[in-house]
MARTORTI-824016 format. One record per atom (N, C-alpha, C): residue number from 0; atom name; x, y, z. Coordinates in pm, whole numbers, plus 32768, in hexadecimal, padded with zeros to 4 digits. Layout:
BEGIN
NUM CA X Y Z
...
***
This chain:
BEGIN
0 N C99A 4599 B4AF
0 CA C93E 4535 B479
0 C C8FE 4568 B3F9
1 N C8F2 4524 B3BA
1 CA C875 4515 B32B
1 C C83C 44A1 B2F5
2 N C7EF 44DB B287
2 CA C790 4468 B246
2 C C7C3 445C B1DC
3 N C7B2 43DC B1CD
3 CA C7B9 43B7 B115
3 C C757 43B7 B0D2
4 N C764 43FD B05C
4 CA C70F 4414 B010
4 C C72F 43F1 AF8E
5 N C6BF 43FD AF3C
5 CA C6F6 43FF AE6C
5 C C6AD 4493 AE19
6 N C68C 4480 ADD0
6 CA C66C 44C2 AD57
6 C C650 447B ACE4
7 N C5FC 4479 ACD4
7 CA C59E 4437 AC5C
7 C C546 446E ABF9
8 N C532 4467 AB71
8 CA C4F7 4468 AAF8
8 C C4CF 4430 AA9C
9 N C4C6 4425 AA1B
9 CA C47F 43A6 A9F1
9 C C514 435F A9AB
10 N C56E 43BF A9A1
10 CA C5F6 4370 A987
10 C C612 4318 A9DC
11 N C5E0 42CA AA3F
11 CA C5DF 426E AAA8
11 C C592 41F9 AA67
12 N C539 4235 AA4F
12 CA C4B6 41A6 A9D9
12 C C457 41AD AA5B
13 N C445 4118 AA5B
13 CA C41A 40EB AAC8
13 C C436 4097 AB37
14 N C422 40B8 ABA7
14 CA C462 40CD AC0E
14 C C411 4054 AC9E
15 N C468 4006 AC9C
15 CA C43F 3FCA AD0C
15 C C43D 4005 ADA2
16 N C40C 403C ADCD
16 CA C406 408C AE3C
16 C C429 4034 AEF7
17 N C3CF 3FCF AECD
17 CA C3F1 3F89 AF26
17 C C447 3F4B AF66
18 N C4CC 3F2A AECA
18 CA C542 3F05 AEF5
18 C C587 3F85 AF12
19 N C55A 3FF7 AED2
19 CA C5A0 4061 AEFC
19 C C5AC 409A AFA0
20 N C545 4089 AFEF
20 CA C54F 40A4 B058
20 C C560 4031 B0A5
21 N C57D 3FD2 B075
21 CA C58B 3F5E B0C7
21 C C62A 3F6F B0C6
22 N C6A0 3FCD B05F
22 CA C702 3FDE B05E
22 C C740 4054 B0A1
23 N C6CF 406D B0FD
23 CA C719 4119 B154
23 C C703 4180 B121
24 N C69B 418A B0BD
24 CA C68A 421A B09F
24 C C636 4245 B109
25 N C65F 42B0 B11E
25 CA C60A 4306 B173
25 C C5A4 4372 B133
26 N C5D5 43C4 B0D0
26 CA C568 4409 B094
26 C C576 4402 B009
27 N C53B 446D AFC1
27 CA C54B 4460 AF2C
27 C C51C 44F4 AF0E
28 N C548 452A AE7D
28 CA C510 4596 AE2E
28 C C4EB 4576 ADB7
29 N C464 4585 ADB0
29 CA C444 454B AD46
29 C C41E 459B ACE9
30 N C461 45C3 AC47
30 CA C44D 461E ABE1
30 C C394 463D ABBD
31 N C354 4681 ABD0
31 CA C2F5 469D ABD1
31 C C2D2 46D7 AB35
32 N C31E 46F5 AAE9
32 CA C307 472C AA66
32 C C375 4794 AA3E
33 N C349 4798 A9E2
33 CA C3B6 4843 A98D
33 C C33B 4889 A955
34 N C35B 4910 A95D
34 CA C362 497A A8EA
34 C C2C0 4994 A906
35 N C275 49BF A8A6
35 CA C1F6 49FE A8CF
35 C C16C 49B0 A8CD
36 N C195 4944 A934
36 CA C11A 48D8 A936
36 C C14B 484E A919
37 N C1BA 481B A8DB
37 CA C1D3 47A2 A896
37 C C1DF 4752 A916
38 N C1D5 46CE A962
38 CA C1AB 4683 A9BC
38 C C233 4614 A9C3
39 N C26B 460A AA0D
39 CA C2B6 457E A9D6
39 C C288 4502 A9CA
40 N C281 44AA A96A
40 CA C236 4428 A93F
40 C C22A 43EE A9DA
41 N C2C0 43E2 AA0D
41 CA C2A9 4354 AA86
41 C C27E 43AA AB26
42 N C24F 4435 AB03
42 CA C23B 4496 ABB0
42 C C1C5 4444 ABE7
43 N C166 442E ABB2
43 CA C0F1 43EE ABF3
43 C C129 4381 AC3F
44 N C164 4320 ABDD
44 CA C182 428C AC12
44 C C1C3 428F AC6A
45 N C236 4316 AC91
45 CA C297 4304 ACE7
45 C C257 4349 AD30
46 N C202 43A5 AD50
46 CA C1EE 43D8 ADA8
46 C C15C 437D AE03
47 N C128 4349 ADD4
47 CA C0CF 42DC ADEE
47 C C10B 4279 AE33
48 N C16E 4223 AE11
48 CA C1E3 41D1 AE33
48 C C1FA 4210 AED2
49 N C249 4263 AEE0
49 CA C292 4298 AF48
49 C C217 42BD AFB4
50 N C1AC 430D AF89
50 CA C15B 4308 AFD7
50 C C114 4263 B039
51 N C0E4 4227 AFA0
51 CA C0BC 41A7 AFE0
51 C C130 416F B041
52 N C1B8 4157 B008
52 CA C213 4132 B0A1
52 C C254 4169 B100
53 N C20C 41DC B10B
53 CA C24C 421A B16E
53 C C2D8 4284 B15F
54 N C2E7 426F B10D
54 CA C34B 42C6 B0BF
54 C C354 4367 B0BA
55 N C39D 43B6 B112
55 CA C375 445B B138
55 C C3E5 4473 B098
56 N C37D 44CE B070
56 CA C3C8 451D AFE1
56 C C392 459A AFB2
57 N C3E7 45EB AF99
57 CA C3B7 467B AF3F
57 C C3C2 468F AEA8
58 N C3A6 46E8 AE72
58 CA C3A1 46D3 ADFE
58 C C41A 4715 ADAB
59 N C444 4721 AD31
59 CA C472 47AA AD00
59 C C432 47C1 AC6E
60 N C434 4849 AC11
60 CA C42D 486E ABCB
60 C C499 48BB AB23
61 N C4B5 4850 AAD6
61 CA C4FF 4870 AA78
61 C C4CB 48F3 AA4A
62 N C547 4974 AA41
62 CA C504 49E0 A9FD
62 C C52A 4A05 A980
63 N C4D6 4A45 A929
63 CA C4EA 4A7D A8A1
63 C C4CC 4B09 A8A8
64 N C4A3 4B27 A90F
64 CA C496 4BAC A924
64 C C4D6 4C4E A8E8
65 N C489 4CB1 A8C9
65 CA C504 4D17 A8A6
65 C C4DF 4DA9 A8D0
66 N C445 4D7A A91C
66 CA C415 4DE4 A943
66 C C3D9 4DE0 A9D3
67 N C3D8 4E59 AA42
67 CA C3A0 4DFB AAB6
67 C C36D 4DEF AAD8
68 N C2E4 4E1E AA36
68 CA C257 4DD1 AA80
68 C C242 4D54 AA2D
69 N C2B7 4D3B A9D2
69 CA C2C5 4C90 A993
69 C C2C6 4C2D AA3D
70 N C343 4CA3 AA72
70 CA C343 4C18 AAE1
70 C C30C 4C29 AB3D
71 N C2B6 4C87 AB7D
71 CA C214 4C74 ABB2
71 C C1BD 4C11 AB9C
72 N C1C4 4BF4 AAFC
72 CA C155 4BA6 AAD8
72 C C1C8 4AFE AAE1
73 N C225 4B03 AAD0
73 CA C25A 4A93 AAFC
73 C C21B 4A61 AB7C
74 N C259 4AD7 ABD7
74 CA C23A 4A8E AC6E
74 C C1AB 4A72 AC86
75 N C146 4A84 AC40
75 CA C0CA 4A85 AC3C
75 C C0A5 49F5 AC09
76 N C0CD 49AC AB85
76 CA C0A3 4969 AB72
76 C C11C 48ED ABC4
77 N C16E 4919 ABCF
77 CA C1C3 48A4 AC3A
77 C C13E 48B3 ACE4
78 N C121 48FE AD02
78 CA C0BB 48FD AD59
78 C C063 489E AD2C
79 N C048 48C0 ACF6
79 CA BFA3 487C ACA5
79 C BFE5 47E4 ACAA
80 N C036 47CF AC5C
80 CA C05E 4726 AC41
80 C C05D 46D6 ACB3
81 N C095 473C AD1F
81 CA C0BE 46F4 ADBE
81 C C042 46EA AE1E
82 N BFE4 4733 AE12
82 CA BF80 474A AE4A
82 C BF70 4703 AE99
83 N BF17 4669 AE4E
83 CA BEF5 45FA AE97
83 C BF2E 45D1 AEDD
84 N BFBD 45E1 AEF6
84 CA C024 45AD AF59
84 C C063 45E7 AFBE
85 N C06A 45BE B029
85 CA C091 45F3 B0B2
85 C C12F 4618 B089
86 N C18A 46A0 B08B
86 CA C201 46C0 B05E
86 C C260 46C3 B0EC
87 N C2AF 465D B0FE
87 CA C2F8 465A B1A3
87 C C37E 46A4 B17F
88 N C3C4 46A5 B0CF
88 CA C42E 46E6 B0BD
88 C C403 4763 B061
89 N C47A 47C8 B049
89 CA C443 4812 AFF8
89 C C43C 483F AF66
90 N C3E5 48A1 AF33
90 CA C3C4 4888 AED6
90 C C42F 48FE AE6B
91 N C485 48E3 ADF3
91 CA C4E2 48F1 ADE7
91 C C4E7 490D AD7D
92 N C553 49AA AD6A
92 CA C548 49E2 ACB3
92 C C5E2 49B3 AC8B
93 N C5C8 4992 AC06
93 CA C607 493C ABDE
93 C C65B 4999 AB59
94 N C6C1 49E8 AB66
94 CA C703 4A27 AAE2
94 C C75F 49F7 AAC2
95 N C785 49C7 AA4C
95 CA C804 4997 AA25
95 C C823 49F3 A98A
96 N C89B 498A A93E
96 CA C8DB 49C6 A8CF
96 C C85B 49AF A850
97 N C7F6 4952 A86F
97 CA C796 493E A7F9
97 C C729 49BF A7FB
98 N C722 49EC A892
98 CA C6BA 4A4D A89F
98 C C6FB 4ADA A854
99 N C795 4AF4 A844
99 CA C7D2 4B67 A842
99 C C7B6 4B68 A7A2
100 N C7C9 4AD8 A77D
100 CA C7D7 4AE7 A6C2
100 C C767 4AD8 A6CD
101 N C6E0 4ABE A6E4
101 CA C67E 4AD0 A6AB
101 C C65A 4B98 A6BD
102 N C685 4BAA A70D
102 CA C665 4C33 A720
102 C C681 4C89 A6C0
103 N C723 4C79 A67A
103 CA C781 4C97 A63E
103 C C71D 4C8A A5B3
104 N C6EB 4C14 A55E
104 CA C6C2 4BF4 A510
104 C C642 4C4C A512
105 N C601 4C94 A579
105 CA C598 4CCA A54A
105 C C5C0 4D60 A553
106 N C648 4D90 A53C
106 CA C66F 4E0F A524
106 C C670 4E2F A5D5
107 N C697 4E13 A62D
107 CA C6B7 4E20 A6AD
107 C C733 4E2A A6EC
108 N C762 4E72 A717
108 CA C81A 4E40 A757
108 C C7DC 4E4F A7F9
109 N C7EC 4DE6 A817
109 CA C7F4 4DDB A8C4
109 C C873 4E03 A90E
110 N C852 4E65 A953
110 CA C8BB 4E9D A98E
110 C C872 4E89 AA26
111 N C8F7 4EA6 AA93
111 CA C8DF 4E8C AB30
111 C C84C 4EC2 AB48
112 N C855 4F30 AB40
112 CA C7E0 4F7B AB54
112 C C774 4F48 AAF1
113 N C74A 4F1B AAA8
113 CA C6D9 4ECE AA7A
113 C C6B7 4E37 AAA5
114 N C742 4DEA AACD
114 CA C720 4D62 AB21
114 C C6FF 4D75 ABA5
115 N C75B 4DE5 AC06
115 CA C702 4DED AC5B
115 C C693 4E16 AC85
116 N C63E 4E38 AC29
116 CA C5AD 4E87 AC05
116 C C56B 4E27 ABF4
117 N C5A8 4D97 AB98
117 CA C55D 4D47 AB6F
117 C C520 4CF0 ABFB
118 N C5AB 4CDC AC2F
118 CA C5AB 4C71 ACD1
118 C C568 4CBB AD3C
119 N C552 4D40 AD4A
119 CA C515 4D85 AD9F
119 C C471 4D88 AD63
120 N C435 4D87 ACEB
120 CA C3C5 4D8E ACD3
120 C C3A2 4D0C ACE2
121 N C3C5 4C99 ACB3
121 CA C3B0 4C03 ACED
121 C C3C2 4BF5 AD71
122 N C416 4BFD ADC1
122 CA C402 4BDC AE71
122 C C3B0 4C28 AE7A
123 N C3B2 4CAF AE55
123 CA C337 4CEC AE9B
123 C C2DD 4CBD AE8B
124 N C2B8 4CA6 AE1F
124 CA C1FE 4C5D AE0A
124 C C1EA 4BD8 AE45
125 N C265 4B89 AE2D
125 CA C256 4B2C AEA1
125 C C22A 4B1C AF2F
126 N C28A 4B85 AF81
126 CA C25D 4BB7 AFFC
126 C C1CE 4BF5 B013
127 N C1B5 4C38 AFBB
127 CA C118 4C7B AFCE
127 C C0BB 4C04 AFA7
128 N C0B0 4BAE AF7D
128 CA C063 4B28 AF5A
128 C C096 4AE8 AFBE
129 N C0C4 4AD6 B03D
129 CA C0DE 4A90 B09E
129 C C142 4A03 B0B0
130 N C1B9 4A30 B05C
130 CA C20D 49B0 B027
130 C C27F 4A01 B068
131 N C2FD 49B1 B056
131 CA C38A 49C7 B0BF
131 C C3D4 49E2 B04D
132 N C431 4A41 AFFB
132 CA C438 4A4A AF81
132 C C4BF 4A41 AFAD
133 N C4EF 4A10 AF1D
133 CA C58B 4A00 AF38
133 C C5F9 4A04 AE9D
134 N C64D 4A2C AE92
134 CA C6B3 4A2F AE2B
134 C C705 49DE ADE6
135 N C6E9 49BA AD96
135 CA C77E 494C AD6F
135 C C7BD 4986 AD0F
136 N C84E 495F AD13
136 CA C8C7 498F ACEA
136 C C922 495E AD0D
137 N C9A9 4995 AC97
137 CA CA15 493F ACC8
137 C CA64 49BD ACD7
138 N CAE5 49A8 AD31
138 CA CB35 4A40 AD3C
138 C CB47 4AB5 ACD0
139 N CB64 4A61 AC6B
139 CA CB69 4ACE ABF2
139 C CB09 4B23 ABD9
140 N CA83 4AEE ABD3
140 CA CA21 4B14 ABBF
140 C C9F7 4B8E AC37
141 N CA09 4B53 ACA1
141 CA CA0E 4B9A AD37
141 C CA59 4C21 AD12
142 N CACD 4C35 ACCD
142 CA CB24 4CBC ACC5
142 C CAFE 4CF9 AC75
143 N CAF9 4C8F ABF0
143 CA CAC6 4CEF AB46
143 C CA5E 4D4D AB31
144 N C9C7 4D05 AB81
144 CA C959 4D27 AB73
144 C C91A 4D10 ABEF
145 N C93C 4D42 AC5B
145 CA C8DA 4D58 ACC6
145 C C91A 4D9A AD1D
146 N C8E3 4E14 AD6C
146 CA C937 4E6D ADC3
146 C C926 4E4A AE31
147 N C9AB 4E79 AE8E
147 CA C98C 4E53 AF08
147 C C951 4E5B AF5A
148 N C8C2 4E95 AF2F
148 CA C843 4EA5 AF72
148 C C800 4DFF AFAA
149 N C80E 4DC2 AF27
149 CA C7CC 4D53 AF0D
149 C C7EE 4CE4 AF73
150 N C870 4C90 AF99
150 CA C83C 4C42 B013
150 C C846 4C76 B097
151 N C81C 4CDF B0AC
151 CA C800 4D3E B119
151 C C767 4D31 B128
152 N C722 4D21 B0B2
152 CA C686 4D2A B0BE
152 C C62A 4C81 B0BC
153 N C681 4C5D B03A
153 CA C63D 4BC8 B046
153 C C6C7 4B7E B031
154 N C68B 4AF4 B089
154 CA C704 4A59 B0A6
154 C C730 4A35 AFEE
155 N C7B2 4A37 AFF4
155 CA C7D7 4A0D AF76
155 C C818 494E AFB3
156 N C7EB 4943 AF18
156 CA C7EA 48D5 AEF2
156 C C844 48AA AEA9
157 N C8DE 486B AEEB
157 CA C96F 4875 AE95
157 C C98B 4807 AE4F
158 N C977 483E ADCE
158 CA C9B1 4794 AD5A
158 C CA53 47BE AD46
159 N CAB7 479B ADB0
159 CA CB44 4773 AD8E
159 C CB4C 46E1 ADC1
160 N CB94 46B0 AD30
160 CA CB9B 4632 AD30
160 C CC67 4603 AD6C
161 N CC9D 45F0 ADC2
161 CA CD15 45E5 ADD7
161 C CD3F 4547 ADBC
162 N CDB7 453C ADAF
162 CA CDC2 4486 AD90
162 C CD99 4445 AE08
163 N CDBC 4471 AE8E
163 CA CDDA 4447 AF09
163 C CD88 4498 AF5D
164 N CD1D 44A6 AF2A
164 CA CC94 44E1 AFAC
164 C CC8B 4486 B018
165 N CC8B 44D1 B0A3
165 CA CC7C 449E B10F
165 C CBF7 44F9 B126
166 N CB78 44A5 B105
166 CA CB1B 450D B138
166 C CAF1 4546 B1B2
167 N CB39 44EA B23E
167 CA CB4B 4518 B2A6
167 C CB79 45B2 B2D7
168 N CBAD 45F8 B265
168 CA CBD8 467C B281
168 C CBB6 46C2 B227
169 N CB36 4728 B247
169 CA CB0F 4788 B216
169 C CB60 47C6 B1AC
170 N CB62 47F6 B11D
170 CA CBA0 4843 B0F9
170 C CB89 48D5 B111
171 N CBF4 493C B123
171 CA CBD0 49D4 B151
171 C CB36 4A01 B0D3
172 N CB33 49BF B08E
172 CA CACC 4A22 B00B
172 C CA53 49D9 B018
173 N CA44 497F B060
173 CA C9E4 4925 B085
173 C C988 495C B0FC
174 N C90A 499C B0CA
174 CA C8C0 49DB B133
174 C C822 496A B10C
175 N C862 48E2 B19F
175 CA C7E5 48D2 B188
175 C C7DB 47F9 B13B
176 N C834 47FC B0E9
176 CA C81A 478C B073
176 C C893 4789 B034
177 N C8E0 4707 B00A
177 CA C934 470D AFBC
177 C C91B 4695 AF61
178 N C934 46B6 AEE8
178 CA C93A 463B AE8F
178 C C9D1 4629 AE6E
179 N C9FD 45D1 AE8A
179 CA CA9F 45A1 AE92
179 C CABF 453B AE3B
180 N CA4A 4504 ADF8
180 CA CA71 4492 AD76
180 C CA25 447D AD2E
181 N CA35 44A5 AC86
181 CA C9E3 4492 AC2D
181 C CA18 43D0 ABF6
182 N CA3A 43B5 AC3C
182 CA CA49 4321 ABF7
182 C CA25 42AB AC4B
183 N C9DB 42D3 ACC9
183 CA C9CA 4260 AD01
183 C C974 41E8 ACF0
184 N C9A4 417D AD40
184 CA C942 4105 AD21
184 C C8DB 40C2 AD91
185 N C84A 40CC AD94
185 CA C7E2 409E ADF8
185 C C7BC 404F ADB7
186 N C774 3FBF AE20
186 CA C74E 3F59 ADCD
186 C C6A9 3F99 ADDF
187 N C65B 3F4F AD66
187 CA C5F9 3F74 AD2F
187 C C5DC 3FF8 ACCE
188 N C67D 4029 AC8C
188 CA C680 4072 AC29
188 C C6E3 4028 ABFE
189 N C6C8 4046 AB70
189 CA C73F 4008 AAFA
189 C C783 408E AACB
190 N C807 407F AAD1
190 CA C833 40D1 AA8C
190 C C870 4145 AB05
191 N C8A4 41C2 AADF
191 CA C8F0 4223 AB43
191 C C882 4285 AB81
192 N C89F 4285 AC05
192 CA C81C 42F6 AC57
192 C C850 4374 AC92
193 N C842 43D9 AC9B
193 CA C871 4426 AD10
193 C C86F 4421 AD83
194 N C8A8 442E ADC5
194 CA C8ED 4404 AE77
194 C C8D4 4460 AE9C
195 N C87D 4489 AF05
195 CA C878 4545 AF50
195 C C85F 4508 AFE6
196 N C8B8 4585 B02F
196 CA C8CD 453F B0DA
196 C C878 460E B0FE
197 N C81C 45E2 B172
197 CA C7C0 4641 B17F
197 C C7EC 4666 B230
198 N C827 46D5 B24C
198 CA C82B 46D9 B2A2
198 C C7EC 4742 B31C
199 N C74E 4770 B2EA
199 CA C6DC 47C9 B34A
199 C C69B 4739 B349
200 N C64F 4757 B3B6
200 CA C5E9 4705 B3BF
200 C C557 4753 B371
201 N C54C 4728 B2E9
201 CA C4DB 474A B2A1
201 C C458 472E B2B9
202 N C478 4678 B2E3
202 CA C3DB 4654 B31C
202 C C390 46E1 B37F
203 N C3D9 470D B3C8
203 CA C3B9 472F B44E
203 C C3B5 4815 B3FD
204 N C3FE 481F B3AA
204 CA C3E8 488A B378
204 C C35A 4889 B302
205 N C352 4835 B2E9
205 CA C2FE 483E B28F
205 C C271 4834 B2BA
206 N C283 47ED B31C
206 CA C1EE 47DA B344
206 C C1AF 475F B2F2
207 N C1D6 471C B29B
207 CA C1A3 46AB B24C
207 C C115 472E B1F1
208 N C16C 4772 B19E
208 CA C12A 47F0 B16B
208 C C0BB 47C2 B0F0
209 N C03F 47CC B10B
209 CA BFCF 47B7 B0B7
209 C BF4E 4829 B0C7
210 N BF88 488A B081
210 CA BF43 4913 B070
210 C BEE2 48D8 AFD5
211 N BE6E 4936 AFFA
211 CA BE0F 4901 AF91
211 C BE60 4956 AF00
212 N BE49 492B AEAC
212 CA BE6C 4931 ADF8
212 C BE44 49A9 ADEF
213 N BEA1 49E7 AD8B
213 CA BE84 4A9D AD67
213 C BE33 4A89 ACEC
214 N BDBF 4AAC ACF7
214 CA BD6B 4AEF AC7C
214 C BDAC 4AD1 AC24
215 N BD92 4A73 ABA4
215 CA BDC1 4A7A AB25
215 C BE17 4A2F AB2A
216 N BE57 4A27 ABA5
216 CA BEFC 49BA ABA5
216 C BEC0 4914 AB7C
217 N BF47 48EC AB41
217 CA BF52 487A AAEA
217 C BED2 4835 AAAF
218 N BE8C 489D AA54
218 CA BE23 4894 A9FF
218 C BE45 4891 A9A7
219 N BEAC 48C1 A967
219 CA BF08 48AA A8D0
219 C BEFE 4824 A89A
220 N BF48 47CD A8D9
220 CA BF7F 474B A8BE
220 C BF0E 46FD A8BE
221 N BEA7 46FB A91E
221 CA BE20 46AC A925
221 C BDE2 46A2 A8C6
222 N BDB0 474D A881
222 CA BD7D 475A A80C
222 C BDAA 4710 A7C3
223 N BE4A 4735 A788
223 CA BE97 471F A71E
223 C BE79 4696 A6FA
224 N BE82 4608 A785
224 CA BE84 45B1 A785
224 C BE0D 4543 A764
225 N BD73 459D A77E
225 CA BD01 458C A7A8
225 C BCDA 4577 A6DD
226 N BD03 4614 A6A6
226 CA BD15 461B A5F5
226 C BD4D 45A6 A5C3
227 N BDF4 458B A5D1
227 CA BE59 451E A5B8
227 C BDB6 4479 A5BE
228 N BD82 4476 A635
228 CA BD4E 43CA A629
228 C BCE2 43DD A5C6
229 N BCA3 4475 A5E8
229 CA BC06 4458 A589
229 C BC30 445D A4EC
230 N BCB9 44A7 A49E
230 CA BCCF 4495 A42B
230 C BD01 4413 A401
231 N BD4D 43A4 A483
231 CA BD8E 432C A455
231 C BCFB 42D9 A440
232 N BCC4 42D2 A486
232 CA BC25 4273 A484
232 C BBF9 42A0 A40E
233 N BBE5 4338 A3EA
233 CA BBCD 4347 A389
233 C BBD0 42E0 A2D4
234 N BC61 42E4 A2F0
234 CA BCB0 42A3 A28C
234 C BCB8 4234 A2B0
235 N BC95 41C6 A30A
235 CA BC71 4149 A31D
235 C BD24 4114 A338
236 N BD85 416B A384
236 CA BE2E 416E A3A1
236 C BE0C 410F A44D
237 N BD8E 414A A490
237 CA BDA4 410F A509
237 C BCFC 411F A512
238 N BCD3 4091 A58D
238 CA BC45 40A5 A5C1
238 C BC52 4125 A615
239 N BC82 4145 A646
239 CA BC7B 41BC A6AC
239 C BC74 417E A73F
240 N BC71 40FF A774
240 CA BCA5 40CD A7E4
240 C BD04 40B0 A825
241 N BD1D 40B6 A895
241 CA BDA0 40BC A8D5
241 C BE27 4136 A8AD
242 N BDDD 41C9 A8C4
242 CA BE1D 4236 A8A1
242 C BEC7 4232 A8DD
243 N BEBB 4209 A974
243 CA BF15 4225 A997
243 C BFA2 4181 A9CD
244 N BF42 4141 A95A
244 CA BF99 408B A955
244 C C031 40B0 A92B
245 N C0A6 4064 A93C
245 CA C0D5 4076 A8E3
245 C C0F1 402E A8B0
246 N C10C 402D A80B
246 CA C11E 3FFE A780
246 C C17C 3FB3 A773
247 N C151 3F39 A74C
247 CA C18F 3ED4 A70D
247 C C1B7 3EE2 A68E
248 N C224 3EB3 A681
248 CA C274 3E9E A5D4
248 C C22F 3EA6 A581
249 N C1B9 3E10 A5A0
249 CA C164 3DF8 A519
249 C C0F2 3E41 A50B
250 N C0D1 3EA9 A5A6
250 CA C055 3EDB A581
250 C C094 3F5E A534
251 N C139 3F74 A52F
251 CA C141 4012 A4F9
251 C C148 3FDA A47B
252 N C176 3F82 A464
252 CA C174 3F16 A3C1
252 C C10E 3F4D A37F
253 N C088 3F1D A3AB
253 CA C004 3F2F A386
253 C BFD0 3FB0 A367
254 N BFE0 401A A3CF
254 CA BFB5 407F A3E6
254 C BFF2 4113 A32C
255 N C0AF 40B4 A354
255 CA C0DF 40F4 A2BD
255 C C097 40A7 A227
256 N C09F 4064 A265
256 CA C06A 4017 A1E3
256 C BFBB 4037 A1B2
257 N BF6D 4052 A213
257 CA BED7 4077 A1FD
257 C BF0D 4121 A1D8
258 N BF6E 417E A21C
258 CA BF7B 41CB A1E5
258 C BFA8 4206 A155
259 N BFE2 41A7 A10D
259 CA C003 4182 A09B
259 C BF9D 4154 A026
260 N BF37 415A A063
260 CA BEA3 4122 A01F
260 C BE6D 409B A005
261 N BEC2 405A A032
261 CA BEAE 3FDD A04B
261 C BE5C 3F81 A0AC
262 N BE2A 3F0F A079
262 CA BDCF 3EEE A0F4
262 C BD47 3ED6 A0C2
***
């Protein structure tokens, strides 16, 4: 047996939730941010959403990481973001080929032994902040850059996409979660979603995990955001109401256009 699940970000937009679980989803992962504080635009809405209907979901964390107390402070402010919300799946480091070239670009070569440093300093801080930490990856990634220490310690999280996934059968590299289709279609999203079939029972591991917020966690983005309205009011771009509405055509019309000096 398993659950159906998705994976979601703001590359989704916005998201009818209601038809979504009215279509068999069973859980969701919802992108919680990247890199050292940045928030994803639609995490609130979706994670608000899923909560209000009942919707069991965990989070994950895009990394840019290159050091492993960069991704300490990842798992910290992915803490912080999730806080308010009861976590029934888990909460999830996220390395791919963008994290390797950004690394690369700041004079870095990621080698095995530095990704698995990276994924071990993130679950760990996860786990010690009272969250269920977990890995994502796809096989390649699994051999290139992570030793076989790694799904021995924490549940990996397998993005192989096959033409003909039967998610009924576990794949062997699958400890835990599989994402088996980056192209699928749920009604109340437009456009292609990820398909992930979950086969622990997380609700019941997780505890519906809501450990209080680490000191300092997801204070970045608040600030950042708190600066962002008082300089737009400033400049007469927005009243400063309805922070977290979202934007209509003609109000971003306006908003460029008062930024332009106009008005």
């Amino acid at each position: 047996m398993y659950r159906k699940g998705i994976d979601v970000s703001k590359w989704q937009g916005l998201i009818d939730w209601e038809k979504v679980k009215a279509s068999g989803v069973e859980f969701a992962m919802l992108r919680a941010g990247f890199g050292q504080g940045n928030l994803d635009p639609q995490f609130e809405r979706n994670a608000a959403e899923c909560a209000r209907l009942g919707i069991p979901f965990g989070v994950y964390w895009f990394s840019y990481a290159y050091t492993p107390e960069m991704a300490e402070k990842e798992a910290r402010f992915c803490a912080g973001a999730a806080a308010k919300y009861a976590l029934s799946y888990p909460m999830a480091y996220d390395f791919e080929y963008d994290s390797v070239d950004y690394a690369s670009s700041k004079g870095v070569a990621v080698t095995k032994d530095l990704a698995s440093g990276l994924a071990r300093a993130f679950c760990g801080e996860v786990k010690k902040l009272g969250y269920y930490p977990m890995l994502y990856a796809n096989p390649n990634y699994l051999a290139a850059y992570f030793d076989a220490d790694i799904p021995k310690e924490f549940d990996i999280w397998l993005a192989k996409w096959p033409r003909d996934a039967d998610p009924a059968v576990e794949p062997e590299q699958s400890g835990g979660m599989w994402q088996y289709s980056s192209g699928g279609s749920v009604e109340g999203i437009s456009g292609r979603v990820d398909l992930n079939a979950a086969y622990k029972d997380y609700p019941a591991l997780t505890g519906g995990a809501k450990p209080e917020a680490p000191e300092g966690a997801g204070t970045a983005w608040e600030e950042e955001a708190a600066k962002a309205r008082a300089w737009a009011m400033a400049r007469g771009i927005t009243d400063g109401e309805r922070p977290l509405a979202d934007v209509t055509r003609q109000e971003l019309w306006v908003m460029l256009y008062r930024l332009e000096g106009n008005g």
